[in-house]
KELO-739445 format. One record per atom (N, C-alpha, C): residue in one letter; atom name; x, y, z. Coordinates in nm, 3 decimals. Example, Ala and Ser with C-alpha at 12.3 -4.5 7.8 and 13.67 -1.06 7.14 Angstrom:
% residues 2
  r   a     east    north       up
  A   N    1.319   -0.569    0.780
  A  CA    1.230   -0.450    0.780
  A   C    1.320   -0.330    0.780
  S   N    1.285   -0.225    0.708
  S  CA    1.367   -0.106    0.714
  S   C    1.290    0.003    0.787
END
This chain:
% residues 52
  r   a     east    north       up
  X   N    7.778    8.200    7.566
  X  CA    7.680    8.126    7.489
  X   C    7.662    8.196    7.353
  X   N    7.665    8.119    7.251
  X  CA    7.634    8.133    7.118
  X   C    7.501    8.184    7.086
  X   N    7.430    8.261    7.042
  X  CA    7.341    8.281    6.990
  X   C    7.326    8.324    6.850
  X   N    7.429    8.375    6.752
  X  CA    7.465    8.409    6.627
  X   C    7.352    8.336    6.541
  X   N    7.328    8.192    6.559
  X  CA    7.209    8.128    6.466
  X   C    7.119    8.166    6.459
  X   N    7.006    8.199    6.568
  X  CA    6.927    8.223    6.575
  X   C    6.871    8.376    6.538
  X   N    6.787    8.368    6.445
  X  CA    6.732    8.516    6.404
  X   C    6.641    8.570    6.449
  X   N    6.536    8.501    6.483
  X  CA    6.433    8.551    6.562
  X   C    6.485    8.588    6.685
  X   N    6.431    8.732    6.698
  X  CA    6.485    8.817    6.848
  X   C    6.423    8.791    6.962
  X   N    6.262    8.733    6.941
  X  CA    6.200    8.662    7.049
  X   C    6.240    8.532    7.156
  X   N    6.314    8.450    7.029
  X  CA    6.368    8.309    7.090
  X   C    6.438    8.355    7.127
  X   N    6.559    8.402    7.054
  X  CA    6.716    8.470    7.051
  X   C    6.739    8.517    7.245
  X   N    6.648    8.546    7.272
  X  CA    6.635    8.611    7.405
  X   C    6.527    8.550    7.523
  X   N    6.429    8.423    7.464
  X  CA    6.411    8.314    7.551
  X   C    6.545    8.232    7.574
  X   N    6.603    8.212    7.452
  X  CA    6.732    8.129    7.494
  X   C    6.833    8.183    7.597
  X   N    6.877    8.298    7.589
  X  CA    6.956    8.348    7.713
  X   C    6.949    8.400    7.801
  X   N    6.751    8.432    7.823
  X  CA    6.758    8.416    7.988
  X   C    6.732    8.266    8.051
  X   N    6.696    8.171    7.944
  X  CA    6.716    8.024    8.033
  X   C    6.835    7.980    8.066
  X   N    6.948    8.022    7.977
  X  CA    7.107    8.033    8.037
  X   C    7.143    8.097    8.088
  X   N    7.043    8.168    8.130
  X  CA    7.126    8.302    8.250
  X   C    7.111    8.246    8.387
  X   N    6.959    8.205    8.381
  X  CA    6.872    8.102    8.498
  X   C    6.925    7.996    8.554
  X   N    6.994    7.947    8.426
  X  CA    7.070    7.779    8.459
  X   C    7.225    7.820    8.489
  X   N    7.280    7.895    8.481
  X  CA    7.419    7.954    8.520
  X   C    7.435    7.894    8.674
  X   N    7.567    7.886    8.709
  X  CA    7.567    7.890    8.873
  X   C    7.610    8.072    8.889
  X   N    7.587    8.097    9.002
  X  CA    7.567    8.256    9.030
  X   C    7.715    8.295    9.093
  X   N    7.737    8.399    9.002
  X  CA    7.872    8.475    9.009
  X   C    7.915    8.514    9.158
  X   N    8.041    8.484    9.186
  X  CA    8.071    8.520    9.310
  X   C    8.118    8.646    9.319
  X   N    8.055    8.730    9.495
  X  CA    8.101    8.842    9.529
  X   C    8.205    8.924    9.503
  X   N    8.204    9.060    9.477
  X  CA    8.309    9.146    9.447
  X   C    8.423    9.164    9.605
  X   N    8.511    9.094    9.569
  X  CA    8.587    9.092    9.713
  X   C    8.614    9.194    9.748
  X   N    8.603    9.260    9.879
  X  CA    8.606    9.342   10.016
  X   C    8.658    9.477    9.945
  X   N    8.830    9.449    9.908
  X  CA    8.931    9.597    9.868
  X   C    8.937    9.601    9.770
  X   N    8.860    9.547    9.625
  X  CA    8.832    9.584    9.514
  X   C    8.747    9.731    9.478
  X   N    8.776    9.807    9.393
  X  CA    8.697    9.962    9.408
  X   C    8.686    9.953    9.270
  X   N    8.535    9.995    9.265
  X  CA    8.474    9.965    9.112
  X   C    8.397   10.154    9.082
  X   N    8.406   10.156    8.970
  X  CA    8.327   10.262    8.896
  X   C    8.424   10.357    8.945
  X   N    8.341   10.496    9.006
  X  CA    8.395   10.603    9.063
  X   C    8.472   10.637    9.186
  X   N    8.474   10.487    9.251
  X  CA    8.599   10.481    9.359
  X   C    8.698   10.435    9.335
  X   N    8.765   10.439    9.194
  X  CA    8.878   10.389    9.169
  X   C    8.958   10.503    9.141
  X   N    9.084   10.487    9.154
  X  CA    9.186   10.588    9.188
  X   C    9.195   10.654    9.079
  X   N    9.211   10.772    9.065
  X  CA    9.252   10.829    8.892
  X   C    9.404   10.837    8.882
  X   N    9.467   10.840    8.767
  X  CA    9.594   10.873    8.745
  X   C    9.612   11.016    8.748
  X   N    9.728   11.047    8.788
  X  CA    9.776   11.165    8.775
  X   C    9.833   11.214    8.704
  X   N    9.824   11.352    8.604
  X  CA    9.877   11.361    8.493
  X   C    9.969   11.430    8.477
  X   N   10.040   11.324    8.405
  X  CA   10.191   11.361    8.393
  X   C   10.250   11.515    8.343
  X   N   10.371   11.575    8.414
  X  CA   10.403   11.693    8.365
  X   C   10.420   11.698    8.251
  X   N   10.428   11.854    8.205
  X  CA   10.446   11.913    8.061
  X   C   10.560   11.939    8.074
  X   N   10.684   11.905    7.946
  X  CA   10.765   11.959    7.904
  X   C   10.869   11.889    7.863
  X   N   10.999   11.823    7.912
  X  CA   11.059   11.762    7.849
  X   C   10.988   11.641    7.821
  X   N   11.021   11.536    7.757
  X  CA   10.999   11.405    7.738
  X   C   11.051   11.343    7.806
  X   N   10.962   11.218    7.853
  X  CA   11.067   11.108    7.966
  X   C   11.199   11.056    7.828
  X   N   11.096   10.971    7.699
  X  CA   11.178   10.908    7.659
  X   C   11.182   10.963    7.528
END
């Protein structure tokens, strides 16, 4: 949703929690998805030659 027009920060922010309200509601984070700090880290690659 657009809000760029509007300058007043009062409306500016009645307007998008009545579109937040009127939204249909986001569906669940499925089961084997791993968010934030349970996601895997990479491992860092050796020092020394170059792959490429």
């Amino acid at each position: 949703m657009n809000t760029k027009s509007i300058t007043d920060r009062a409306e500016r922010k009645k307007v998008k929690r009545a579109a937040r309200k009127k939204a249909a509601p986001k569906a669940k984070r499925a089961a084997g998805v791993a968010r934030g700090s349970l996601k895997k880290r990479v491992t860092k690659m050796t020092k020394g030659q170059r792959k490429r």
